[in-house]
N, C-alpha and C positions, 0 to 999 in steps of 0.2 A: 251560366247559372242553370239552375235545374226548376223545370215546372214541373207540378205532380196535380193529377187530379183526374178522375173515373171516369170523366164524362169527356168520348173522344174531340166531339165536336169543338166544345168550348178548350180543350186541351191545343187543339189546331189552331183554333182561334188564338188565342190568347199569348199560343207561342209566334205568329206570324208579325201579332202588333211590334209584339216582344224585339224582333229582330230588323222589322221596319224600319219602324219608329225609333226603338232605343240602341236600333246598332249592336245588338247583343247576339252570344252566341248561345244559342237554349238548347238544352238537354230537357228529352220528358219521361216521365214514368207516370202508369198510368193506376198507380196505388202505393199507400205506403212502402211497401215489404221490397216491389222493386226501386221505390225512390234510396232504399238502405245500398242494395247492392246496388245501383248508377254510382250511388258515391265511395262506395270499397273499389270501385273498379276506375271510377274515372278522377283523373288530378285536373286541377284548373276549377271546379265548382266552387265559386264564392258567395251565391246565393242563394236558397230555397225560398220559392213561391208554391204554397201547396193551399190545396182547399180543405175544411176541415170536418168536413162530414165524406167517409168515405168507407167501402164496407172492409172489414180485417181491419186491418190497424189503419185507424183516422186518423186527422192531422194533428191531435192533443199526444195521441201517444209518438205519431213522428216526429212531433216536436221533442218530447220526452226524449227519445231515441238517439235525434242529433244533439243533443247538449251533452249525451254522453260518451258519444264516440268522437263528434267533429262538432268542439264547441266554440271552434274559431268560424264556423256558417253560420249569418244570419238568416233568417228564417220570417217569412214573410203569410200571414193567413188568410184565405177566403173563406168565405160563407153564405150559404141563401139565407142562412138563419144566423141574423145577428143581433143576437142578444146580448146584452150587459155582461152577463153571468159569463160567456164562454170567450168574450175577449177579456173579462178579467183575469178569467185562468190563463190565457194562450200570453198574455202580459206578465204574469208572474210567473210562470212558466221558463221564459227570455224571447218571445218573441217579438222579433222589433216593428213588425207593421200588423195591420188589423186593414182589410178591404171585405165590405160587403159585395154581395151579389146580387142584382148584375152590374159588375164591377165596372167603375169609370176609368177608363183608358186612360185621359191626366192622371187620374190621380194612384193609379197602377203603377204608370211612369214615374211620375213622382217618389212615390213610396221607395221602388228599385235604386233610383237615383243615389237615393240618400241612405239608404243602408249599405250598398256600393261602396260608397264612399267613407261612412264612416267604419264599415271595414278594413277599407285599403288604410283608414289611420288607426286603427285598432294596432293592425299588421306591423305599419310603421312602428307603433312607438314597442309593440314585443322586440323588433327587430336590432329595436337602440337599446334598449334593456338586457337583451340577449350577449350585445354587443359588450357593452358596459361594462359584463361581469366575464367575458373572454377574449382577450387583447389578440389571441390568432384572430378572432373574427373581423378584425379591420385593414382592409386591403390598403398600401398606402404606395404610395411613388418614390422610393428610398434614392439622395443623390440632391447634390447641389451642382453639379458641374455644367456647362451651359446644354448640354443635349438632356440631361435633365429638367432642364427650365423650360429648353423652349417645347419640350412633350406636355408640361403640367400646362403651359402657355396655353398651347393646343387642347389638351384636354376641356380645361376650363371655356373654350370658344366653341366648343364640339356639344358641349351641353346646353348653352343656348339655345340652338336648333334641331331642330327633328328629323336633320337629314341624314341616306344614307350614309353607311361610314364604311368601308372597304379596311381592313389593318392586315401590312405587309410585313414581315420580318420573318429572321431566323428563328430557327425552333427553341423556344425559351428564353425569348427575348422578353415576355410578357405582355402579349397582344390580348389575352382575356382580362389580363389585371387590367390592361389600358381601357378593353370596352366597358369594364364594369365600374371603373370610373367615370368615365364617363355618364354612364348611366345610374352611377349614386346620384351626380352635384344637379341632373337633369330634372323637370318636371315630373320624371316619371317615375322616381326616388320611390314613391313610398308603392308602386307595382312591382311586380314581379321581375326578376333578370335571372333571363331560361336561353341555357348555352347548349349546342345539340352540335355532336363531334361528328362531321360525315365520315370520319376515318374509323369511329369505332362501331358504325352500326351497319352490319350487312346491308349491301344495296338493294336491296329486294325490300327492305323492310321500312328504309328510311322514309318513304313516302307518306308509308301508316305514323313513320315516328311523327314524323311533321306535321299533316293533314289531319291524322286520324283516321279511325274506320266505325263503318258500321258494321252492325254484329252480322256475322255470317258471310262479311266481303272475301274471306281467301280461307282458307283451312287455318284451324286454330283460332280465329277470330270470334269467339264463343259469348264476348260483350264485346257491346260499343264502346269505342277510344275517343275521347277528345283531341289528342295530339297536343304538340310541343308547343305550337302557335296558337292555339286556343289558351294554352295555361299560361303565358303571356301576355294576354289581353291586359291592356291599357302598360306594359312595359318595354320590354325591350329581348328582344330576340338576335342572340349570335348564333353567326354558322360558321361553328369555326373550323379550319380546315375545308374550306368550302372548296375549292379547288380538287380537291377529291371525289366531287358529287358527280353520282353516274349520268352519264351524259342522256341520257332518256327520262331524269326526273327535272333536266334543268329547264324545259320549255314547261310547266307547270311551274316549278319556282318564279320566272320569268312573268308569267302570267298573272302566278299574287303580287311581286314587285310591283305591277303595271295598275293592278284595280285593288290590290289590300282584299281581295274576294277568295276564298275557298271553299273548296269543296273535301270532303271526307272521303276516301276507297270505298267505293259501292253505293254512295249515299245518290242522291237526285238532286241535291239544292245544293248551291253557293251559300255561305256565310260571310258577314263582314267583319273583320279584325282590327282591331286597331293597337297595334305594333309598331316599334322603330324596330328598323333591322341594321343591324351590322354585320359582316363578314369578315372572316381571318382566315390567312392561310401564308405557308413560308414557300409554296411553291413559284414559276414562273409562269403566269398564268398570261405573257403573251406568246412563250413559247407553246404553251398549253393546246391557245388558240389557233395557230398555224399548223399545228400536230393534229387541229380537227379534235379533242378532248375536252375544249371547254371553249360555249358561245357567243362570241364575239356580244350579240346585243343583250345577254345576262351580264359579260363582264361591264359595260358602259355603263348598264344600270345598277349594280353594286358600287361603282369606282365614282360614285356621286361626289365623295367626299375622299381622295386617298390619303392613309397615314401609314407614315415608314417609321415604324420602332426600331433603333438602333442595337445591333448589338452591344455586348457589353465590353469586345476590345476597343470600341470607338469612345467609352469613355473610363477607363481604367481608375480612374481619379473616385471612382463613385465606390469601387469594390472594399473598402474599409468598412463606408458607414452601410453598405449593402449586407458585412460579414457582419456586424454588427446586431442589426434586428433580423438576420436570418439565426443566428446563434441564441438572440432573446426567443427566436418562437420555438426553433428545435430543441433547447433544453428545457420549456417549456412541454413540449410533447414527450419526450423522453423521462420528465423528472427530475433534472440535475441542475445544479447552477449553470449558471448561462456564462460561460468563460468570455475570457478578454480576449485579445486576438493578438497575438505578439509582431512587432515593430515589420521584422527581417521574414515573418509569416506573410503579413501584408505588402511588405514589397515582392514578394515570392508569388505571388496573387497575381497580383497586376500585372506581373511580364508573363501571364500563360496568355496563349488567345483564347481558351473557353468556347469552340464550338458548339457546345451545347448551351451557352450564355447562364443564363443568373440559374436555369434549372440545375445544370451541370454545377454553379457555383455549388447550390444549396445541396446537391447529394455529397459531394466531396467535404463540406463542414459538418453533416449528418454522420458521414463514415468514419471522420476525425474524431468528434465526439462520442460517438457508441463506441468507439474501438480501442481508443488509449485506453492504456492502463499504468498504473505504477505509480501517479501523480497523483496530489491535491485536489480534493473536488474543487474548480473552479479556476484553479489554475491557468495562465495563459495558453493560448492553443499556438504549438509552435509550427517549424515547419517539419520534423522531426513529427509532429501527431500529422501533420497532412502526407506525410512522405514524398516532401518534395526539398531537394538540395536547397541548404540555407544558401541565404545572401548576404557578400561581403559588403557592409556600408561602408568603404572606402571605393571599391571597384563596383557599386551597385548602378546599373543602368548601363555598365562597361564588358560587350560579350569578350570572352576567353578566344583569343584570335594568337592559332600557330602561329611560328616565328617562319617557318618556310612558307612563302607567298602569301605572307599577312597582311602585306599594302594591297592586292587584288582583292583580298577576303574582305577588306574592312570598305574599299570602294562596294562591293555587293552589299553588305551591311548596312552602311551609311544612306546606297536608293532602295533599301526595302525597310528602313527606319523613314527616310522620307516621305516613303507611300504610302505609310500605317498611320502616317503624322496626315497628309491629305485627306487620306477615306476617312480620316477621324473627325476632321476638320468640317467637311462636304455632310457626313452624316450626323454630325453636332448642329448645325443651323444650315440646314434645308430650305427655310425661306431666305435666306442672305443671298446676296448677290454677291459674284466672285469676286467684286472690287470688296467687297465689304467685309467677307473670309479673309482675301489677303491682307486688307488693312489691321486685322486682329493676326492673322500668324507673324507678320513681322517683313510682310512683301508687299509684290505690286499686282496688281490684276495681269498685268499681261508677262508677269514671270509665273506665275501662278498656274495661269491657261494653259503654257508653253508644258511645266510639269505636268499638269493633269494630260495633255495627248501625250506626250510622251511617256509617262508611266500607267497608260491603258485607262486613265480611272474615267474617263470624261463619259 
């Protein structure tokens, strides 16, 4: 939030209860014209508390001010001089609290409280409305197959609690779609959900990204920064790619894990945050730690909760209805009917492995659609527009095996069909026990065991 007001004393004051007492993290300006530029500059400000005598522009016309630029900020007024006349303007104006001075600290709090709050449902219901009238806007978990189920399983148990959450998988397996479900069905739904890519932001700077800065902390820092965890407050904060973070900011990440406390580049005070955090990354992050790259007690304290997204050869069953509303959104973004997906396309699908998983899906049905040509708008997408060899439905599932040493070939065949059937198996229900995977592939635990050491996957 942001406090404004001339007088430094009460300005200190006021913001110390502020952060005490209400656990909040305060921003101050010490007049209107800089409380304008704190909020051009800084993201995460979701209240103004300002006084409303003050010299240059007072609090009636800062109020004016933010209804016109930032009319999603409440806006909160003090006064020594409280008169009928000037909280009925500052009320019809849209200000949503009125505090005389010298202001009572309950009822300060108080006040904050509940314009907070009924901001954060303000938010909410823009958010569902927004939602409403644009169908890309709703992230959803696509797939009935059991490694399907048992993620949504998990998601939905993951929301319940406010623990960390650690998400491991290959790249584009959809570990942000997963955090951010989480963090819809969660308590913490109608705050913020603020994803910060250690891959994509120079390491020098990640620190200011996160913490923030105060003005004049490094060259260039010409206003103060809230940072990524401040604009978070009361949501949920991913760090994805975390496994990438340089290794000299991780015993400060370490540090806010341990107390939810930070501090700003350059600043003097700790602030308190209240944040869930989860972490992503498709790295090895215990080879990481043996290579001396990433901190054994950062990694314990992320890995609170771990969750492994499966790629998408481990359930190939899901790639239909996956092409399915990936096709409803990209001809949606494109302009075009949203094409069907033909029969011997979809089987042609499922037998790639897709190292790049569902990303990799979605750019190849993106390149299939913008680039055919010659056909019916809407027409089925074959395998001819994907450019990939049709499949024979008589021989489909049956690889093309020479006639010279075809019985050796199809033995190699048969244990790396075996192996892709395991790892698929292992990474579909993760919580099952091997008696309990075997009794669903069609074996016994201890034939089961016997494949898994010997075809490496154990």
């Amino acid at each position: 939030m942001l406090l404004v007001d001339d007088d430094p004393g009460l300005l200190r004051t006021i913001q110390v209860l502020l952060e005490d007492e209400g656990g909040l993290a305060v921003e101050t300006a010490p007049s209107g014209e800089a409380a304008l530029q704190r909020l051009s500059s800084l993201a995460g400000i979701r209240l103004v508390v300002s006084d409303l005598s003050m010299p240059g522009m007072d609090g009636i016309e800062l109020l004016r001010a933010i209804r016109e630029r930032h009319a999603e900020i409440p806006v909160i007024l003090m006064t020594a001089f409280g008169t009928v006349r000037s909280a009925v303007e500052a009320m019809r104006l849209g200000a949503v609290g009125y505090l005389t001075k010298p202001v009572d600290p309950d009822e300060l709090l108080l006040q904050v409280e509940r314009a907070l709050e009924a901001a954060r449902l303000a938010g909410e219901h823009r958010r569902l409305i927004e939602r409403a009238g644009d169908p890309d806007s709703f992230d959803i978990l696509v797939g009935e197959s059991a490694a399907a189920g048992a993620l949504r399983e998990l998601i939905a148990r993951l929301a319940a609690v406010d623990s960390t959450v650690l998400l491991r998988g290959e790249t584009g397996t959809g570990k942000e779609l997963v955090a951010r479900l989480i963090h819809r069905a969660s308590s913490r739904a109608g705050a913020p959900f603020v994803a910060v890519n250690c891959t994509a932001i120079p390491g020098e700077l990640i620190e200011s990204e996160l913490f923030g800065h105060e003005r004049g902390a490094f060259t260039g820092a010409t206003a103060a920064r809230s940072g990524r965890i401040a604009e978070a407050e009361g949501g949920t904060l991913l760090l994805d790619e975390v496994g990438d973070m340089p290794l000299a900011l991780q015993p400060k990440l370490l540090r806010f894990l341990q107390e939810r406390r930070a501090r700003r580049v350059g600043g003097n005070r700790d602030w308190a945050a209240d944040v869930r955090i989860m972490a992503a990354t498709h790295r090895d992050l215990e080879r990481a730690m043996a290579d001396g790259a990433f901190r054994p007690d950062l990694f314990h304290r992320l890995n609170a909760i771990p969750v492994t997204v499966p790629p998408l050869r481990a359930h190939p069953e899901d790639i239909p209805a996956l092409c399915r509303h990936l096709l409803d959104k990209l001809a949606r973004r494109v302009g075009r009917p949203a094409p069907a997906l033909a029969d011997n396309a979809a089987r042609a699908l499922q037998r790639l492995p897709f190292p790049g998983n569902v990303r990799e899906l979605e750019n190849l049905l993106e390149r299939a659609l913008v680039l055919r040509s010659g056909v019916a708008p809407g027409s089925p997408l074959t395998t001819a527009d994907l450019r990939l060899p049709p499949v024979d439905p008589v021989a489909d599932g049956l690889p093309a095996v020479a006639l010279e040493g075809g019985m050796d070939r199809l033995r190699v065949l048969g244990e790396q069909a075996e192996r892709d059937l395991i790892a698929r198996a292992l990474a579909a229900w993760p919580g099952l026990s091997h008696a309990e995977i075997a009794a669903r592939l069609g074996t016994n635990r201890r034939v089961l065991e016997l494949r898994i050491e010997k075809l490496g996957l154990g």
